[in-house]
Backbone as a printed PyTorch tensor [residue, N CA C, xyz], in Angstrom:
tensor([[[ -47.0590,   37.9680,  -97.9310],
         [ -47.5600,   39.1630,  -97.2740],
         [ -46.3830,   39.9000,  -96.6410]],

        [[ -46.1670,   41.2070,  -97.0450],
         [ -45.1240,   42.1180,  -96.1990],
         [ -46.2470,   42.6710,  -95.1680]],

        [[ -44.7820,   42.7600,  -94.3760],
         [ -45.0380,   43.8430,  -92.9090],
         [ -44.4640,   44.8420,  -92.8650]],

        [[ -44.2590,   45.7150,  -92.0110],
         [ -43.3580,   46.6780,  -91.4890],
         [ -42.2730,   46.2890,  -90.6860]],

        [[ -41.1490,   46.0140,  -91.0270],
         [ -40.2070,   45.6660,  -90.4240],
         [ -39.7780,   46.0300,  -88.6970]],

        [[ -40.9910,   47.2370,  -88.1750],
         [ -41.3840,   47.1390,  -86.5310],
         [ -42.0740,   45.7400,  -86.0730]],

        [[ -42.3780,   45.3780,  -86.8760],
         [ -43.2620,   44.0410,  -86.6350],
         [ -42.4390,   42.7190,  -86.6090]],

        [[ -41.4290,   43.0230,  -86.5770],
         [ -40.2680,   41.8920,  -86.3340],
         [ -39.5100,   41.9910,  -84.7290]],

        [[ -39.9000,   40.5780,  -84.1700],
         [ -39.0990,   41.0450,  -82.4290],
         [ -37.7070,   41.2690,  -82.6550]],

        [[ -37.0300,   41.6260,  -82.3660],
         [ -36.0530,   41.5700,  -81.5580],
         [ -34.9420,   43.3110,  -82.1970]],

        [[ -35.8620,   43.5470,  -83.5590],
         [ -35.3520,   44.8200,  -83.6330],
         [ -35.8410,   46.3570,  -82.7100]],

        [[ -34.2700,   46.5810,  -82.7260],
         [ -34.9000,   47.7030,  -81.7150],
         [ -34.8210,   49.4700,  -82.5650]],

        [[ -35.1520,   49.9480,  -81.9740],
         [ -35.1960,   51.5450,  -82.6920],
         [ -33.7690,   52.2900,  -83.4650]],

        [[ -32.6260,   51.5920,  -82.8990],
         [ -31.6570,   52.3360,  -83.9870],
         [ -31.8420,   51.4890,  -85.1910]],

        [[ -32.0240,   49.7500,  -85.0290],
         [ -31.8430,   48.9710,  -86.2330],
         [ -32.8950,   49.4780,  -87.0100]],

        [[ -34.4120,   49.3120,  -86.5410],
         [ -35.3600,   50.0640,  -87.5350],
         [ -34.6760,   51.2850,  -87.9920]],

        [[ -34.4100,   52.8310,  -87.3730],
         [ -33.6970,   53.8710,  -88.2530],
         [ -32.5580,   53.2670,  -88.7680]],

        [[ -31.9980,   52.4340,  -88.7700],
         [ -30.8560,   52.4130,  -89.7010],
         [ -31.0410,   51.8830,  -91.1970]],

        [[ -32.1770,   50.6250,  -90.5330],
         [ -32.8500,   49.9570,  -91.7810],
         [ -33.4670,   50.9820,  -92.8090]],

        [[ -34.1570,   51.9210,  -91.4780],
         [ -35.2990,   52.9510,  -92.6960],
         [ -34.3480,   53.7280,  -93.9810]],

        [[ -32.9380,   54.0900,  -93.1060],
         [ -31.9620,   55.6130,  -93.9830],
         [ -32.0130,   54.9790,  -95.3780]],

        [[ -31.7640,   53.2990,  -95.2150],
         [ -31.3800,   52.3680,  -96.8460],
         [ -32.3420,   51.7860,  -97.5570]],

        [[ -33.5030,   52.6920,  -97.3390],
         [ -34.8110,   51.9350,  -98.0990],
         [ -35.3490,   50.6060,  -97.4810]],

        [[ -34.9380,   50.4470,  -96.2230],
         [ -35.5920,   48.9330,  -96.3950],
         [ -36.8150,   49.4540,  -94.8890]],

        [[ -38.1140,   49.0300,  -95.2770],
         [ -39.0730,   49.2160,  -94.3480],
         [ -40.3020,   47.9720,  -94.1780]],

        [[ -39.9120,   47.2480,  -94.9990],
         [ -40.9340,   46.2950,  -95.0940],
         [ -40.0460,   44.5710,  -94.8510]],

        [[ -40.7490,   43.7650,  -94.0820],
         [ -40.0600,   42.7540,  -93.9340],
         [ -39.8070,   42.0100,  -95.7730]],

        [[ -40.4350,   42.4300,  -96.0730],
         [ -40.5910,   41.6840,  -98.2520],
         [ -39.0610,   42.2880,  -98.4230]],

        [[ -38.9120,   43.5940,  -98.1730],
         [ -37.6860,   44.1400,  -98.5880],
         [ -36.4370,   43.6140,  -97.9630]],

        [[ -36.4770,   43.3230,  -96.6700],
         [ -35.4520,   42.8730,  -96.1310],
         [ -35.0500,   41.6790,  -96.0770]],

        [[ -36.0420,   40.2680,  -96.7980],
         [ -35.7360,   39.3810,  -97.3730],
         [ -35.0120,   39.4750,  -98.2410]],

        [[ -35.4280,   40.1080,  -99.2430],
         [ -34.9020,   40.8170, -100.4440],
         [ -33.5690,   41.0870, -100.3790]],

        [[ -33.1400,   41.8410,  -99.3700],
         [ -31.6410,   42.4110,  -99.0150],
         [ -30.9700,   41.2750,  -98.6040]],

        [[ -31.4200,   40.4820,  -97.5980],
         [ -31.0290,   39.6990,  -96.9570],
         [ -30.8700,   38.4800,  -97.1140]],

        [[ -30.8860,   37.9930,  -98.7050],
         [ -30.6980,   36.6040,  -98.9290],
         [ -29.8230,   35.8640,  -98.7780]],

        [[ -28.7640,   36.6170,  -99.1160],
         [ -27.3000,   35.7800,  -99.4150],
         [ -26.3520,   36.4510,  -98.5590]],

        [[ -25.1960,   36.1640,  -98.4060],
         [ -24.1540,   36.3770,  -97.2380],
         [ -23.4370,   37.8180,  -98.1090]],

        [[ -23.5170,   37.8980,  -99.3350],
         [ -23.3190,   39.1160, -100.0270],
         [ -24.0790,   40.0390,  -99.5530]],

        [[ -25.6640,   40.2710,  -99.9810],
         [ -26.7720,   40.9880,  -99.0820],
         [ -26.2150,   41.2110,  -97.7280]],

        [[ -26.3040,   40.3680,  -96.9250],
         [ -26.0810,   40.6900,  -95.4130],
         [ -24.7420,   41.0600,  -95.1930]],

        [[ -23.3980,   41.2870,  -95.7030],
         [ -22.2420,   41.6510,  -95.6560],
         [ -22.6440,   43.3580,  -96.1810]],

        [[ -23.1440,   43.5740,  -96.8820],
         [ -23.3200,   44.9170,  -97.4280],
         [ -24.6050,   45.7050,  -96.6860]],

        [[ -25.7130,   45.2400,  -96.3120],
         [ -26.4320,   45.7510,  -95.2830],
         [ -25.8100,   46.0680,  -93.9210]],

        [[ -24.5280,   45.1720,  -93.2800],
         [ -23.9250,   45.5290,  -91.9580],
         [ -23.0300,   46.6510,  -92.2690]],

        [[ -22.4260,   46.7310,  -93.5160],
         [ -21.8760,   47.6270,  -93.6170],
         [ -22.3650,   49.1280,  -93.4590]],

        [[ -23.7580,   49.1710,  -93.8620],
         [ -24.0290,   49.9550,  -94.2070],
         [ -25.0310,   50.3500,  -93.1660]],

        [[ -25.5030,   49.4370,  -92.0840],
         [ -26.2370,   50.0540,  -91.0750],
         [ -25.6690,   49.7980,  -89.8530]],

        [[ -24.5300,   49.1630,  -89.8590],
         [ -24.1430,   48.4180,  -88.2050],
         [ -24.3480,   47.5100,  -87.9380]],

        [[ -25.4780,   46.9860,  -87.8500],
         [ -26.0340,   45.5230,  -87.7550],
         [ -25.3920,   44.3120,  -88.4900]],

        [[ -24.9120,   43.0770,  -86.9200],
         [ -23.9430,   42.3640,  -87.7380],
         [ -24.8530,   41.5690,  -88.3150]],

        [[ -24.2740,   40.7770,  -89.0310],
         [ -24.2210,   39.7320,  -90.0160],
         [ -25.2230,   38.7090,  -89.7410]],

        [[ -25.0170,   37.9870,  -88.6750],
         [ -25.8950,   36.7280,  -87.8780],
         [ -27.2150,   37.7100,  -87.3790]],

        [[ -26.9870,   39.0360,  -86.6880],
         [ -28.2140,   39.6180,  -86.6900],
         [ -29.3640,   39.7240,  -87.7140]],

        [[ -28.8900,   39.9910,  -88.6390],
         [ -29.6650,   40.1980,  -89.8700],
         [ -30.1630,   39.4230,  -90.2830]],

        [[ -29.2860,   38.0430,  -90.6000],
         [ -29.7220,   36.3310,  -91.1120],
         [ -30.9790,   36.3630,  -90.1260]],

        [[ -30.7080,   36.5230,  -88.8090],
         [ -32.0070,   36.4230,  -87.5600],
         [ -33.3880,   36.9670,  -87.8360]],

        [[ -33.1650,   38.2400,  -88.0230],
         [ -34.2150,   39.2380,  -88.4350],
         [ -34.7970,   38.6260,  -89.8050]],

        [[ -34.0050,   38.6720,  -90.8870],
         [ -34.2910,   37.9030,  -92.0320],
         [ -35.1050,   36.5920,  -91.6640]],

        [[ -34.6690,   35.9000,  -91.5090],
         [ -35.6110,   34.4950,  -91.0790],
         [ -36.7210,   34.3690,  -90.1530]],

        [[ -37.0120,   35.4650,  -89.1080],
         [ -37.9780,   35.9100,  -88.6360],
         [ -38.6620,   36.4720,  -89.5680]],

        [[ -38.5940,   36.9430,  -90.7120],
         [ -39.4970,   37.9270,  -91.8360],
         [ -40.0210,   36.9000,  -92.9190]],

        [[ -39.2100,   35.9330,  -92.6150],
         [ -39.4400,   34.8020,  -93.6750],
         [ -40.7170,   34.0150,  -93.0850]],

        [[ -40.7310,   33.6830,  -91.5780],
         [ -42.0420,   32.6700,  -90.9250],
         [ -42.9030,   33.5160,  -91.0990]],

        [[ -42.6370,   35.1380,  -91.1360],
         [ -43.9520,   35.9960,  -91.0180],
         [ -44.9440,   35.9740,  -92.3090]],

        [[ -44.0800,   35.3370,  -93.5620],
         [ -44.9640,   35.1040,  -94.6760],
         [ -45.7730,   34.0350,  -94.4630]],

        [[ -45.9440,   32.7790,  -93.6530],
         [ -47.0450,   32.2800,  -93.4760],
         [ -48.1130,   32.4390,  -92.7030]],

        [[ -49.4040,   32.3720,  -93.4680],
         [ -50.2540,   32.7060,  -92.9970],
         [ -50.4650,   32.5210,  -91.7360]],

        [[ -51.0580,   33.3060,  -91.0500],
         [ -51.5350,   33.1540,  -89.3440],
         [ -49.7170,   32.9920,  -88.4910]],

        [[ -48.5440,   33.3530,  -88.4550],
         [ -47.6270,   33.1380,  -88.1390],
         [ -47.0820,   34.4520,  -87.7840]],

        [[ -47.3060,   34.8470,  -86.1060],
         [ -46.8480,   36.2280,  -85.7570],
         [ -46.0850,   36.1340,  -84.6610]],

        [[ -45.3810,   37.0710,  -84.0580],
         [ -44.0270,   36.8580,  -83.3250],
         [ -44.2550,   35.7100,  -81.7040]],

        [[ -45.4060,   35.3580,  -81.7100],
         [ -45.4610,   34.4110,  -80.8070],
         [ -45.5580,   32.9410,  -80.9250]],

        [[ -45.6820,   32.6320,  -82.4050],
         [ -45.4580,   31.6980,  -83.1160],
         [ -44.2200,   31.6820,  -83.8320]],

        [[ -43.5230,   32.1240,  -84.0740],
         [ -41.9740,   32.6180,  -84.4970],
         [ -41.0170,   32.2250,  -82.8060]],

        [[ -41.4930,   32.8500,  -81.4480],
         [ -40.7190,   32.6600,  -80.5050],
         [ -41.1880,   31.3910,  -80.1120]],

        [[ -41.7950,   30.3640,  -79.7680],
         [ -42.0200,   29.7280,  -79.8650],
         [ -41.3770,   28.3580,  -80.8080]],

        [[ -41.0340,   28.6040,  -82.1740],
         [ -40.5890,   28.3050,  -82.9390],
         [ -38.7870,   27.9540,  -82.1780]],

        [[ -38.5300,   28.5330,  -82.1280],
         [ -37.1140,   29.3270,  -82.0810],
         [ -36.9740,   28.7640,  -80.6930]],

        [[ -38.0270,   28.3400,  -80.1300],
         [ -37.3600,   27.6800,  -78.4430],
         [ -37.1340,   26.2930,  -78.5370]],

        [[ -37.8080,   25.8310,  -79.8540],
         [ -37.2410,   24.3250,  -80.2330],
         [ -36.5440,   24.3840,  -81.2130]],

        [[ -35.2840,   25.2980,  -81.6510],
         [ -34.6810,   25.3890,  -82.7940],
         [ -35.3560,   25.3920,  -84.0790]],

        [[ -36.1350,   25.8770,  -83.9860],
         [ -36.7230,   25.7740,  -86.0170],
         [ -36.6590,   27.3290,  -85.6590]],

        [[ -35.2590,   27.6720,  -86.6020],
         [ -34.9650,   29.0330,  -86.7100],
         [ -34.9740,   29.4720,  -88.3480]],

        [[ -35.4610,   28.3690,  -89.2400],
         [ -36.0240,   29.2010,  -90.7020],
         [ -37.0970,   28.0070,  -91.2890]],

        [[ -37.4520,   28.1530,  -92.3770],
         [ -38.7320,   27.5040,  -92.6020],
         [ -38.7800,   26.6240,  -93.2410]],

        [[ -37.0490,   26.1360,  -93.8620],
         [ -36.7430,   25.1950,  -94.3320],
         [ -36.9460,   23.8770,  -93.2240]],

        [[ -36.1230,   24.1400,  -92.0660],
         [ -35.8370,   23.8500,  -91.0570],
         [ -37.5200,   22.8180,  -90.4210]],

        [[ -38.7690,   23.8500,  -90.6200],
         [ -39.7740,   23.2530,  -90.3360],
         [ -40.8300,   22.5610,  -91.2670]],

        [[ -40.2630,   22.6400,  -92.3520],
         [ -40.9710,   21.8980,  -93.3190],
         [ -40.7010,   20.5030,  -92.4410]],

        [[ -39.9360,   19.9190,  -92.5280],
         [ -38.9170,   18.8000,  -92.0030],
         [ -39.6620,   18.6250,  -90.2300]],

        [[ -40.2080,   19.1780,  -89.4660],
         [ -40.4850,   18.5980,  -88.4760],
         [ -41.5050,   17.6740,  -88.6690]],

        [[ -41.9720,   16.9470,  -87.5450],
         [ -43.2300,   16.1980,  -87.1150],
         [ -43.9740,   17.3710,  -86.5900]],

        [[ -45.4650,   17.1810,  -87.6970],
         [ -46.1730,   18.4510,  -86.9760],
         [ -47.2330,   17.8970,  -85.6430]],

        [[ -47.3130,   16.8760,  -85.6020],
         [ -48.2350,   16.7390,  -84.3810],
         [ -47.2930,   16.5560,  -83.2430]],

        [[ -45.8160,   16.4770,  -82.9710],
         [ -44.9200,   16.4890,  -82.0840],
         [ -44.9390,   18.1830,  -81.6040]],

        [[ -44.8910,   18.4920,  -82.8810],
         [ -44.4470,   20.2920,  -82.6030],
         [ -45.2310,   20.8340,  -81.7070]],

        [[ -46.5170,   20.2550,  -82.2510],
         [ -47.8230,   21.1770,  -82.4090],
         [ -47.5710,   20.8340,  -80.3270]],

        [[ -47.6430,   19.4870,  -80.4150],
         [ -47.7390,   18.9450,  -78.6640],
         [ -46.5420,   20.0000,  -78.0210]],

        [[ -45.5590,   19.6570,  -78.7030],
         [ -44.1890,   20.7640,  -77.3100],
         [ -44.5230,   21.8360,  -77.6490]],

        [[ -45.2610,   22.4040,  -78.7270],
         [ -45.3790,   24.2940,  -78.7010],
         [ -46.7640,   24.2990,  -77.3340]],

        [[ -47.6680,   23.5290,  -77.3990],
         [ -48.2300,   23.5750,  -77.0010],
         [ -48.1470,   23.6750,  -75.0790]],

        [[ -47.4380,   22.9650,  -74.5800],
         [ -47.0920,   22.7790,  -73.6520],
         [ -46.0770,   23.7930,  -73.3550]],

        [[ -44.6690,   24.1890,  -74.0030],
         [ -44.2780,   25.2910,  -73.6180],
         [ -45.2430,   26.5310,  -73.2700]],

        [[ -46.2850,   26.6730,  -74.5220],
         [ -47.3630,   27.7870,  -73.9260],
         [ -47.6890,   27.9260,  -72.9230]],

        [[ -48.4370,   26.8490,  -72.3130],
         [ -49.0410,   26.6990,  -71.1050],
         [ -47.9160,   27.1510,  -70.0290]],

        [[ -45.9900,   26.9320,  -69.9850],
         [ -45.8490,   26.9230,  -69.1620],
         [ -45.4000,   28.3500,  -69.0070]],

        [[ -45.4220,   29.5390,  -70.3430],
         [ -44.9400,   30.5650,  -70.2480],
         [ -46.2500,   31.3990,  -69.4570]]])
């Protein structure tokens, strides 16, 4: 499932216009751009946005393809280091499920 790449935290209004000038508006697309260190070397070039930013944004667009998985399940994510989805295949999900759970409560 694509989004609109507003629907990703941590971008702010120049990165969206910069993203928009190069065709990219949808988080599908900016996977797309953003796969490889080639992709993301040629997207900073071309909008400002460094390198590790993008990988960020990128891998935030990546959790957003699973179902039911929106930026509060993504931050959340990301406060116990599972910063791509490789990363959480590999956890214990009834551990997770317990510390996501409990961080909730304490935010």
């Amino acid at each position: 499932m694509s989004y609109p790449i507003t629907h990703i935290d941590g971008l702010d209004e120049d990165d969206v216009t910069s993203l928009k000038s190069i065709g990219i508006r949808t988080t599908e697309r900016l996977l797309e751009a953003a796969k490889d260190p080639k992709g993301r070397k040629f997207l900073s070039g071309k909008t400002g946005i460094g390198e590790k930013r993008l990988l960020n944004f990128a891998n935030a667009a990546d959790h957003m393809r699973i179902k039911g998985m929106g930026k509060g399940y993504i931050g959340l994510l990301r406060a116990f280091g599972v910063v791509t989805v490789r990363e959480l295949k590999y956890r214990n999900p009834a551990k997770l499920a317990k510390s996501m759970a409990e961080t909730n409560k304490k935010r």
